[in-house]
N, C-alpha and C positions, 0 to 999 in steps of 0.2 A: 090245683086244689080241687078244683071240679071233680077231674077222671079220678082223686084218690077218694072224695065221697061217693061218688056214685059204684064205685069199688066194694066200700066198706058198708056203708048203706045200702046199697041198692038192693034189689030182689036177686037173686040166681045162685046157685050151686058153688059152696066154698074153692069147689077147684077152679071154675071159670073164674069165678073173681080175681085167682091167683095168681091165673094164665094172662089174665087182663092185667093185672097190678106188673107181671112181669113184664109185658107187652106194654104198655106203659114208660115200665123203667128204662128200658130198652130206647124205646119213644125218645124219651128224656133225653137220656145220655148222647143219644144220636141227634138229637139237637143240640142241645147243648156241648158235641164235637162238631157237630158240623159250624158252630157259634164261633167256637174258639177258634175254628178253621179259617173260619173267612176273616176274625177277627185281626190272627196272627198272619194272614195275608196279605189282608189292607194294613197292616204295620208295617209287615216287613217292604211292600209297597212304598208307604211313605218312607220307611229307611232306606228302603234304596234310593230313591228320589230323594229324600234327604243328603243321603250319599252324594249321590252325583253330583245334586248343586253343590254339595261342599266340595267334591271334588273339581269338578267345575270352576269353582268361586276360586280354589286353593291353585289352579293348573293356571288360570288367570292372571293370578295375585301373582306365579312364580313366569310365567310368561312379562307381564309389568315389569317384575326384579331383573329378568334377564331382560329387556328392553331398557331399561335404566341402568344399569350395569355397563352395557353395552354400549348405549352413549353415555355414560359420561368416560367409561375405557378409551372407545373415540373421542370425547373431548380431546381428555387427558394426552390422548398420542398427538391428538394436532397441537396441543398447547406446547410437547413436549418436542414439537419438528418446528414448529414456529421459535421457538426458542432456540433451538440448537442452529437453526438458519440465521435468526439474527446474531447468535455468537459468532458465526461463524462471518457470517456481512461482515459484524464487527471485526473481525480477526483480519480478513481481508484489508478493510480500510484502514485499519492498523498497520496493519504489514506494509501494503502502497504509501501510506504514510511516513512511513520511517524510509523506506527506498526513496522516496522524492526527496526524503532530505539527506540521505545519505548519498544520495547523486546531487546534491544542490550543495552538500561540504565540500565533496570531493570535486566539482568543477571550482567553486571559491578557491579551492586549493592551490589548484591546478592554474585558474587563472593568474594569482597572485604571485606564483612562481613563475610564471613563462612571463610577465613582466619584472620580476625580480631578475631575469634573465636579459631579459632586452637592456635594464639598464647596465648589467654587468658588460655586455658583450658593449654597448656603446660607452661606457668608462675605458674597455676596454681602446676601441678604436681611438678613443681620443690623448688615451697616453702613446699609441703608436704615432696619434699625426705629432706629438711635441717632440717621443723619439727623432721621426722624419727632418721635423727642423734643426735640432741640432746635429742629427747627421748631416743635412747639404750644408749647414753651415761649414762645418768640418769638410767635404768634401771640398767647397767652393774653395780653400785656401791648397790640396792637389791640384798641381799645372796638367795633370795627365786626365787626359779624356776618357781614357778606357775603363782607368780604375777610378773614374767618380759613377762611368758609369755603370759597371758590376757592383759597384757598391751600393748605390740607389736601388737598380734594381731589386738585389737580394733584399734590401729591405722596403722595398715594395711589396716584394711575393710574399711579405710575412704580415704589409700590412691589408693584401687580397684577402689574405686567410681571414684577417678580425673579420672586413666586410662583408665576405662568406657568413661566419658565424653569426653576424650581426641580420644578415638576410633572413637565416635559417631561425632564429628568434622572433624575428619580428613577422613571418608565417606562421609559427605555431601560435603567438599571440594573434593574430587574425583567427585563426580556428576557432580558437578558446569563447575570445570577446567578442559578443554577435551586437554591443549596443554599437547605434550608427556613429555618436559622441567618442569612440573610445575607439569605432575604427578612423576617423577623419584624425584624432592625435596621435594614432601608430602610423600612419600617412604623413603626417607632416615629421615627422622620426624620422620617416625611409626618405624624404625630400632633403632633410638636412645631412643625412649618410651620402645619399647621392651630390649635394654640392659638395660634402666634405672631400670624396672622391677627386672630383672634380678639382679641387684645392691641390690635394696631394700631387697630382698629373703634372699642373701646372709648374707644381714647386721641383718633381724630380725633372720635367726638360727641361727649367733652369739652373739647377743642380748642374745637370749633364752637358750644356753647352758654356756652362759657364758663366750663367748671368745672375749677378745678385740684385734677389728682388727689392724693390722701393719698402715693401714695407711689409713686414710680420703676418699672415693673413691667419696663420693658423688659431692664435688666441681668437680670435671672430667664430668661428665656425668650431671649436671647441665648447666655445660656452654658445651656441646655438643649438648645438647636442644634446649638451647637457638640461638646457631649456627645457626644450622639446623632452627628451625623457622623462624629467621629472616631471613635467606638464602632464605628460600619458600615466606614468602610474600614479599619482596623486587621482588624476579622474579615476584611474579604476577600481582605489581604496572607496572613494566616495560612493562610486557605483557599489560595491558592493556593502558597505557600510547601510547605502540607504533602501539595498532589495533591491533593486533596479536591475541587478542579474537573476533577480530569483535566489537568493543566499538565504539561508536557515541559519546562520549567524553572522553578526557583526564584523568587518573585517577591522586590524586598527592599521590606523598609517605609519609605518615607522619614524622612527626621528630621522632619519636617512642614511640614501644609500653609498656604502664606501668608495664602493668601483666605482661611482661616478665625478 
């Protein structure tokens, strides 16, 4: 406001004042861009700097999101292997599970018939030794030696075979049966086959030389057999009945066995 009165007021020649007023405007305008210059400067300044922090702030913020992201995606895989381990644990002790008891059926089984067997096979031997006696009975009244004693004989060698069989039973029952109780009464079994042997020997050299014995020995040693068996499997239903072999089920006792 000054320079434009001292312009229009002042002393000096129209045209200098002109030159001045334009010189002036000039003035003006060239401050006033150099104004807006620096102005629009120091703005674009702070928006850049405004920028940045935001970009900044924002690169941060997405830095945080992919660090949160990223663990909890790692949680998630460890919760997701933790799990599938323990299913899998699971699956395992399941599976061992079922195999201990399908090996603990399958020995029950197996037990129960290799005693179902011992008493067959010694039912068996004990209707040979009653065969036995009524054949030397039979014999005894043949005057001839030869043919009492071919006859004994052959039916000896048929009663080897029972105690064969009777042997080969009462080994697989030893396998089977690991309790100590259940091996001491398949033992006293093989003590009463072994006298019943012993019986029969007796009865065919008297058979064969012709001597009738004092007295019947076979019923004795028949039902000591039969004892004794059913003494052994009844313990072995009970063993298995109460776990005692490791059974994953109950066994029952029969009402009983025929062959014996």
């Amino acid at each position: 406001m000054a320079i434009v009165g001292f312009l229009v007021f002042g002393p000096g020649a129209s045209g200098s004042k002109a030159e001045w007023f334009f010189g002036a405007v000039v003035f003006v305008v060239v401050m006033v861009t150099m104004w807006l210059t620096l102005t629009i400067q120091r703005q674009a300044k702070n928006d850049i700097a405004q920028a940045d922090e935001r970009l900044r702030r924002e690169l941060a913020a997405a830095d945080e999101r992919s660090a949160l992201e990223l663990a909890l995606t790692q949680k998630w895989h460890r919760a997701q292997m933790e799990s599938q381990q323990k299913l899998h644990h699971a699956e395992l002790v399941a599976q061992h599970e079922l195999a201990r008891i399908e090996r603990n059926n399958l020995l029950e089984q197996l037990q129960k018939q290799a005693m179902i067997e011992v008493s067959r096979a010694v039912g068996a031997h004990t209707r040979m030794l009653a065969t036995l006696w009524t054949e030397g009975a039979t014999q005894l009244r043949n005057p001839d030696r030869a043919e009492r004693e071919a006859a004994m004989n052959a039916l000896f060698g048929q009663i080897s075979q029972v105690v064969s069989d009777v042997s080969v039973e009462l080994d697989n029952a030893h396998l089977l049966c690991q309790d100590d109780r259940l091996q001491d009464a398949l033992n006293r079994v093989n003590d009463a086959v072994l006298m019943a042997i012993q019986v029969a020997e007796d009865l065919h050299a008297d058979v064969v030389e012709g001597r009738t014995p004092e007295t019947n020995p076979i019923p004795a040693v028949q039902h000591l057999l039969h004892e004794r068996a059913t003494a052994a499997r009844r313990l072995a239903w009970s063993l298995l009945r109460t776990g005692l072999e490791d059974s994953a089920a109950p066994a029952v006792d029969p009402a009983g066995d025929p062959s014996v």
